[in-house]
C-alpha positions in Angstrom: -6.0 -8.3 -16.7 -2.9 -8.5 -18.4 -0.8 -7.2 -16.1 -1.2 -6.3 -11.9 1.2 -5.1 -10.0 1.4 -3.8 -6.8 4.0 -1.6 -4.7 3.7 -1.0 -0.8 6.3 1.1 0.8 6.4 1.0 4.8 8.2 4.1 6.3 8.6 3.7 10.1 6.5 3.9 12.3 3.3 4.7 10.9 2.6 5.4 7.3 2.0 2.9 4.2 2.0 4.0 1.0 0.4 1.6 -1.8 0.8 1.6 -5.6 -1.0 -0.2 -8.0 -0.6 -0.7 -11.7 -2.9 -2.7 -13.2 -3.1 -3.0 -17.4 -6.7 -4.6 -18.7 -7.2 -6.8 -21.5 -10.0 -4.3 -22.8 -8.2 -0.9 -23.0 -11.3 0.6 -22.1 -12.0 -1.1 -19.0 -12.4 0.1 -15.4 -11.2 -1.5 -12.3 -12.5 -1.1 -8.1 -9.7 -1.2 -5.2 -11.4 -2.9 -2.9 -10.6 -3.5 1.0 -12.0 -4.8 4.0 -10.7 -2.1 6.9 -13.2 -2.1 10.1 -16.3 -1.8 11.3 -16.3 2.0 12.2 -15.8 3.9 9.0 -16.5 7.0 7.5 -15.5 8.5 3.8 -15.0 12.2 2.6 -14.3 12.0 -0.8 -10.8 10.6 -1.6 -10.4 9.9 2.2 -11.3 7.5 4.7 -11.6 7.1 8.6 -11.4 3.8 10.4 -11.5 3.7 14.0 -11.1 0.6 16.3 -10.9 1.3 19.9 -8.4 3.4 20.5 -6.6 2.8 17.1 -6.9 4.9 14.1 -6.1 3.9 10.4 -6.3 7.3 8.2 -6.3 6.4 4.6 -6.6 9.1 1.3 -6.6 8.2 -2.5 -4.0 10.0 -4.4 -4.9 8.1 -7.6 -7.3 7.7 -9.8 -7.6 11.7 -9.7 -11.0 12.7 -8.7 -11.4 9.3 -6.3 -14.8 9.1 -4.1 -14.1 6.3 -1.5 -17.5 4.1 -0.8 -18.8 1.7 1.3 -20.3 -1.0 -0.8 -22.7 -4.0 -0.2 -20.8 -6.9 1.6 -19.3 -9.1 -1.3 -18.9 -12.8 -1.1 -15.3 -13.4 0.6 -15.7 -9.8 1.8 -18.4 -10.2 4.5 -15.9 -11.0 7.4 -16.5 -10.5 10.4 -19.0 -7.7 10.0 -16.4 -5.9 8.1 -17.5 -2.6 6.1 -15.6 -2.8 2.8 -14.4 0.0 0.8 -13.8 0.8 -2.8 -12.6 3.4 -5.3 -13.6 3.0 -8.7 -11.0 3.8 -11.6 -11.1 3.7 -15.7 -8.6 2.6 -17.7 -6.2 5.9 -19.4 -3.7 5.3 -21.7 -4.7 1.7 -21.5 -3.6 1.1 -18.0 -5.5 2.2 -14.5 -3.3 3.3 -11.6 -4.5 3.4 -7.2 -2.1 5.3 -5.3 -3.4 5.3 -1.5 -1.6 6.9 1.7 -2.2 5.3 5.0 -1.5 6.1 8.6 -2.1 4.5 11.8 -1.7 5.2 15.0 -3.8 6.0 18.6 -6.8 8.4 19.5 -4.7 11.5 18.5 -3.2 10.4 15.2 -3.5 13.6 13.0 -3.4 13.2 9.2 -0.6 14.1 7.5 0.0 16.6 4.0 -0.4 14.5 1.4 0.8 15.7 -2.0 1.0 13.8 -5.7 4.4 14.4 -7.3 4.6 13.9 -11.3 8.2 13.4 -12.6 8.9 12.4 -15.9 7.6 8.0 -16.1 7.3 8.4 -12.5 4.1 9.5 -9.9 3.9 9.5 -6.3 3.6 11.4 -3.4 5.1 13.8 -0.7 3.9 13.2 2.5 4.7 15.8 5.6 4.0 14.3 8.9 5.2 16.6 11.8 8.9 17.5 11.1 9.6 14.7 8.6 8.7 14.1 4.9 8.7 11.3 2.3 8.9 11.4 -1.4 8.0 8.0 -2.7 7.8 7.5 -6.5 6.6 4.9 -8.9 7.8 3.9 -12.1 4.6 4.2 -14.3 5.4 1.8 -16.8 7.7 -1.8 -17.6 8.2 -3.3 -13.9 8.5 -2.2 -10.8 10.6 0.1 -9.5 11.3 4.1 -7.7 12.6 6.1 -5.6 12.3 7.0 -2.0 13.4 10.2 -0.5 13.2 10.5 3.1 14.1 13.9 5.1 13.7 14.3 9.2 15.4 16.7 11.5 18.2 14.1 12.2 19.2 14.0 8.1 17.8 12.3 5.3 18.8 9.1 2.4 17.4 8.4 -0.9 17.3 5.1 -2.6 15.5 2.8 -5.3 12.8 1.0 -4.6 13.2 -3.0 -5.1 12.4 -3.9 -8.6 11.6 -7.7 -7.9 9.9 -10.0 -5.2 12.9 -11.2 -2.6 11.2 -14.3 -2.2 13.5 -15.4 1.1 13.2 -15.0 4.7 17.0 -14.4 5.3 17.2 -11.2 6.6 15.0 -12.1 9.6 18.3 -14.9 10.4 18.7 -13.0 13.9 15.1 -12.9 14.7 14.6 -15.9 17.4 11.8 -17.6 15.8 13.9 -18.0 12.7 15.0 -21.7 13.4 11.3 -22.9 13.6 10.2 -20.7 10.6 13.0 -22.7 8.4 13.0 -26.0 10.1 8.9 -27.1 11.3 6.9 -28.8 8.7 4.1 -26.4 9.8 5.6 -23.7 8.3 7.0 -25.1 4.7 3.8 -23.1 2.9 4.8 -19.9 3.4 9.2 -20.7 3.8 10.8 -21.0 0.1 12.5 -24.1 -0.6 15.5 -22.7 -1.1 15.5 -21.0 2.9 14.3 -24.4 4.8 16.5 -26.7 6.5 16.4 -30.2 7.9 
């Protein structure tokens, strides 16, 4: 590859919506998304159904157009824990391939919500309608990341960009209580940047 790059958006409390760019050396190459989810899963075309006691994860390919979810031999790293991967193949257009995937979780009565691709100019994504409230996320298709997020419930609604680099800091979770052991124990220098640790 030449270039991967990858987007999540989390919208509170129960949807995750993944976007990933990816540009081959060989224009005409294909790629696999490929995931480890459960041990209880079933497909239907672009969608799949995990279950896991009384937890749900509902999950539905929006990109490549035309995706069939599968459930593949165990690979290498990918046999964990009895763990039934899953995969959507995609081919390389216009010299890049694109994965858009919608996922929900919740309990026993988790319902899935409307999904919808959106095309805008350089942009893709989705609308998603779940009960009273609905999300527009879209993706910059091309140079590095970047979007918009519209988000409309019965209390009001915001739009704004999406990030367009990594925030490599832990900062923002200052007020959490763990906080002082995440930037101070050795135990934890792997995952804290340099630049957030203290003595």
């Amino acid at each position: 590859m030449r270039q991967a790059l990858r987007q999540l958006v989390f919208v509170k409390p129960d949807l995750v919506v993944i976007y990933d760019r990816l540009v081959p050396t060989d224009a005409g190459a294909s790629a696999r998304w490929l995931a480890c989810v459960g041990t209880r899963v079933t497909t239907d075309g672009p969608r799949f159904r995990v279950l896991a006691g009384d937890a749900r994860l509902l999950g539905e390919f929006v990109l490549p157009a035309r995706a069939t979810v599968t459930t593949p031999p165990r690979i290498g790293s990918f046999a964990w824990k009895d763990q039934t991967p899953i995969a959507v193949e995609a081919s390389a257009e216009g010299g890049q391939v694109e994965f858009l995937t919608v996922l929900r979780v919740g309990g026993a009565d988790l319902t899935r919500a409307r999904v919808t691709r959106v095309d805008s100019g350089a942009r893709v994504g989705v609308r998603v309608v779940a009960g009273e409230s609905t999300v527009e996320v879209l993706f910059d298709r091309g140079g590095p990341a970047g979007g918009t997020i519209r988000l409309r419930t019965p209390r009001g609604s915001a739009s704004r960009g999406l990030a367009s680099g990594v925030e490599d800091t832990y900062a923002r979770w200052s007020g959490d209580p763990r906080y002082a052991k995440w930037v101070s124990e050795p135990r934890f220098a792997f995952i804290i940047p340099e630049t957030d640790r203290q003595p």
